[in-house]
C-alpha distance (Angstrom), angle and dihedral (degrees) to the residues before:
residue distance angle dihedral
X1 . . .
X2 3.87 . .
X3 3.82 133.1 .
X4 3.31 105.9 -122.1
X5 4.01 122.3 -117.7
X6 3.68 89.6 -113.7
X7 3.68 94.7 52.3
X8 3.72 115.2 165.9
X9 4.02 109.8 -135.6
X10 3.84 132.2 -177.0
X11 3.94 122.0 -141.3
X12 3.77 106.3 -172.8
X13 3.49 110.4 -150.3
X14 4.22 126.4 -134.2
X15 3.46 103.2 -152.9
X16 3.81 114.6 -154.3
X17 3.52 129.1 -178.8
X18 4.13 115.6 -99.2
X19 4.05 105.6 -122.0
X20 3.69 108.6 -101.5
X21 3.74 116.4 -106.2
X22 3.38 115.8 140.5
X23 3.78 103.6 178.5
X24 4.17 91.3 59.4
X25 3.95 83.4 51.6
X26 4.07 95.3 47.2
X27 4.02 93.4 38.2
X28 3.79 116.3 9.7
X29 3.68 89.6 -116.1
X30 3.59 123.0 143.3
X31 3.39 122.7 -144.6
X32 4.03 95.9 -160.3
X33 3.74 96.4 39.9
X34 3.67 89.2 45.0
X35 4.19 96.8 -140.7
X36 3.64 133.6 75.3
X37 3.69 120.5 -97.7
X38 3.60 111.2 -89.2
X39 4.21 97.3 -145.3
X40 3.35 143.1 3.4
X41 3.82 97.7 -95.0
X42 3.41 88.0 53.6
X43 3.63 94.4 45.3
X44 3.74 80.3 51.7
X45 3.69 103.5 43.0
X46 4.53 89.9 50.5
X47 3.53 85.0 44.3
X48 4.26 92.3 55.1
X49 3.63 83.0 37.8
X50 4.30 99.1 60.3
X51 3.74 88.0 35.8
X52 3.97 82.4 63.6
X53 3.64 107.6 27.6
X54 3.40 148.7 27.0
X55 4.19 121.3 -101.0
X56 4.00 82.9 -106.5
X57 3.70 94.5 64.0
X58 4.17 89.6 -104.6
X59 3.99 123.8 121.3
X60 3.43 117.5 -96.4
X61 3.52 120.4 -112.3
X62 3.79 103.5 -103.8
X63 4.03 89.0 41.1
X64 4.13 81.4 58.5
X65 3.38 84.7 54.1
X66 3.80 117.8 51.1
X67 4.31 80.2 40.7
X68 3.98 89.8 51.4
X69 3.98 82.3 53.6
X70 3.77 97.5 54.0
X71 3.66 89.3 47.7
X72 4.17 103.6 53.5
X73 3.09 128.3 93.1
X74 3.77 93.6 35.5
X75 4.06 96.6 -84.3
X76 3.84 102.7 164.2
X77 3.09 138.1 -152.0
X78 3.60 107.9 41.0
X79 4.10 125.7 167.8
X80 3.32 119.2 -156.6
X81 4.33 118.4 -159.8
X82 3.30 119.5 -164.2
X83 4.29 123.6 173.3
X84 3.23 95.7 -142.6
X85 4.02 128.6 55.3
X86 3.71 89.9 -149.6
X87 4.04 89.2 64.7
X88 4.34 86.0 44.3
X89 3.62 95.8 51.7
X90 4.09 86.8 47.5
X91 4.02 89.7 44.2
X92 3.84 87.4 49.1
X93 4.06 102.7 40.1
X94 4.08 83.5 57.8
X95 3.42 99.9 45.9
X96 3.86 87.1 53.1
X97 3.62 89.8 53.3
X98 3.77 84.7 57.0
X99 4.15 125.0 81.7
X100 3.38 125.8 -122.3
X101 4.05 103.0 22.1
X102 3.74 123.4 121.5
X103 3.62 100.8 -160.8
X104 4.03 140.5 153.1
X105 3.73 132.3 -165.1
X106 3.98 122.7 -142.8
X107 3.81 121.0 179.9
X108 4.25 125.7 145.5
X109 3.69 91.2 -59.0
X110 3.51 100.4 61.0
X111 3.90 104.9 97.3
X112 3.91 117.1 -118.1
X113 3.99 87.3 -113.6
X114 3.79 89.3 62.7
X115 3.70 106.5 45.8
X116 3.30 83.0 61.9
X117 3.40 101.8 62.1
X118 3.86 88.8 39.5
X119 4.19 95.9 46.8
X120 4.60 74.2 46.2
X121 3.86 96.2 50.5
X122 4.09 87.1 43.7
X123 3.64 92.5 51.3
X124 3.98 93.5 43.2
X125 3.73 84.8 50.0
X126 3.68 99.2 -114.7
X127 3.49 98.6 123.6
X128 4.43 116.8 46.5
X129 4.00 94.6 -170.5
X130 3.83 125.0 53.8
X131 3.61 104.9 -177.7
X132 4.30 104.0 -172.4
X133 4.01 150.8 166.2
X134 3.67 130.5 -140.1
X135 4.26 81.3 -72.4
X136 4.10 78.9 76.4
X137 3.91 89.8 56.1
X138 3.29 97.2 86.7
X139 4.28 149.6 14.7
X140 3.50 92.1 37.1
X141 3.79 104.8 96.0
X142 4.00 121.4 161.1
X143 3.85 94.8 63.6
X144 3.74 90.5 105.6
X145 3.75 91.3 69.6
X146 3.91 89.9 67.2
X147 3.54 112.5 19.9
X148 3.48 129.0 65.8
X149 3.51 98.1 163.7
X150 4.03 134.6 82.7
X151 3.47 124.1 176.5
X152 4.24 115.4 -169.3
X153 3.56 108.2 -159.5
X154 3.53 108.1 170.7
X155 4.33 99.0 15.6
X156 3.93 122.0 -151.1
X157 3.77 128.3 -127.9
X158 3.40 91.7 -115.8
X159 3.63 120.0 98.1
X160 3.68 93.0 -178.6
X161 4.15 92.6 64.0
X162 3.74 90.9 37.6
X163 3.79 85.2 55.5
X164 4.00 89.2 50.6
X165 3.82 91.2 39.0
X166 3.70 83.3 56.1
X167 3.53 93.4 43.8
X168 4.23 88.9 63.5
X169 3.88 88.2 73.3
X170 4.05 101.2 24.2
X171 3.79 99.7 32.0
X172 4.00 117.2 -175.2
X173 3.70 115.5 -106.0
X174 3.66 93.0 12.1
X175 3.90 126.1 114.4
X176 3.67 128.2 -107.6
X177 3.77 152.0 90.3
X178 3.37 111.0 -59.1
X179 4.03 93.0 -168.1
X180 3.52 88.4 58.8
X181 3.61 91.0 72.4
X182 3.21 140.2 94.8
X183 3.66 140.9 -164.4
X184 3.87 121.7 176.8
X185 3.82 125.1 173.5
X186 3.90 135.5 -162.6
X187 4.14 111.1 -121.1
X188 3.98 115.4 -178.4
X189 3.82 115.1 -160.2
């Protein structure tokens, strides 16, 4: 059985409430960084950033949360996207404070060599959390045939990699239960 190219999928959105600071919306300035945001991307990417995490670098709360979910009741695998490698290395510094959780981060700087043996470890089952970047998009095929759930914390713009990104647990032309998938995504408003 294939899944055909025009597969219809479902990402169920979390909505979370943005932290309230009205002065970085008006201006760009942040408080914590003490300067105003030099661009829009920027603006953008701090924005993303405090919807996510705290100005200390830890999770907020509710991000803690909706994760904490995911992870009971033993449900493994579990890959975790996040745009921005700011957000991964946050998602990845908790979970290493937490017991129990065989996890591994890859975003651009991981060498080629060692996503390998990452993308080999999560598809041998060694490793329950994958945490990634748009690196994790693509050339690392066989994911499908143990995980069957994607969590997008902190979502990119472009629906081209989220289709791909997608694609690592509901791959075109490849065989498998599409009900048994699941797609959930972070939305701050």
């Amino acid at each position: 059985q294939y899944l055909e190219d025009d597969l219809v999928y479902t990402i169920q959105d979390e909505v979370l409430l943005e932290p309230s600071d009205s002065v970085f919306k008006m201006f760009g300035y942040d408080q914590h960084k003490h300067r105003i945001m030099a661009s829009d991307m920027e603006a953008r990417h701090r924005q993303a950033y405090l919807n996510i995490c705290e100005p200390d670098g830890s999770l907020r709360i509710v991000v803690r949360n909706v994760i904490n979910h995911y992870l009971a009741g033993g449900l493994t695998p579990l890959l975790i996207y996040c745009d921005h490698s700011t957000i991964a290395e946050s998602i990845d510094a908790w979970l290493y404070r937490s017991k129990g959780i065989s996890k591994a981060l890859v975003t651009g700087k991981t060498t080629t060599s060692a996503k390998a043996e990452i993308i080999e470890r999560f598809n041998r089952g060694e490793i329950q959390v994958l945490i990634g970047t748009a690196s994790l998009a693509t050339g690392t095929d066989g994911m499908d045939k143990v995980c069957n759930r994607l969590l997008i914390v902190d979502d990119t713009s472009d629906d081209s990699l989220r289709r791909q990104l997608i694609g690592r647990i509901m791959p075109r032309g490849a065989g498998g239960n599409v009900a048994s998938k699941s797609v959930k995504r972070l939305r701050f408003a």
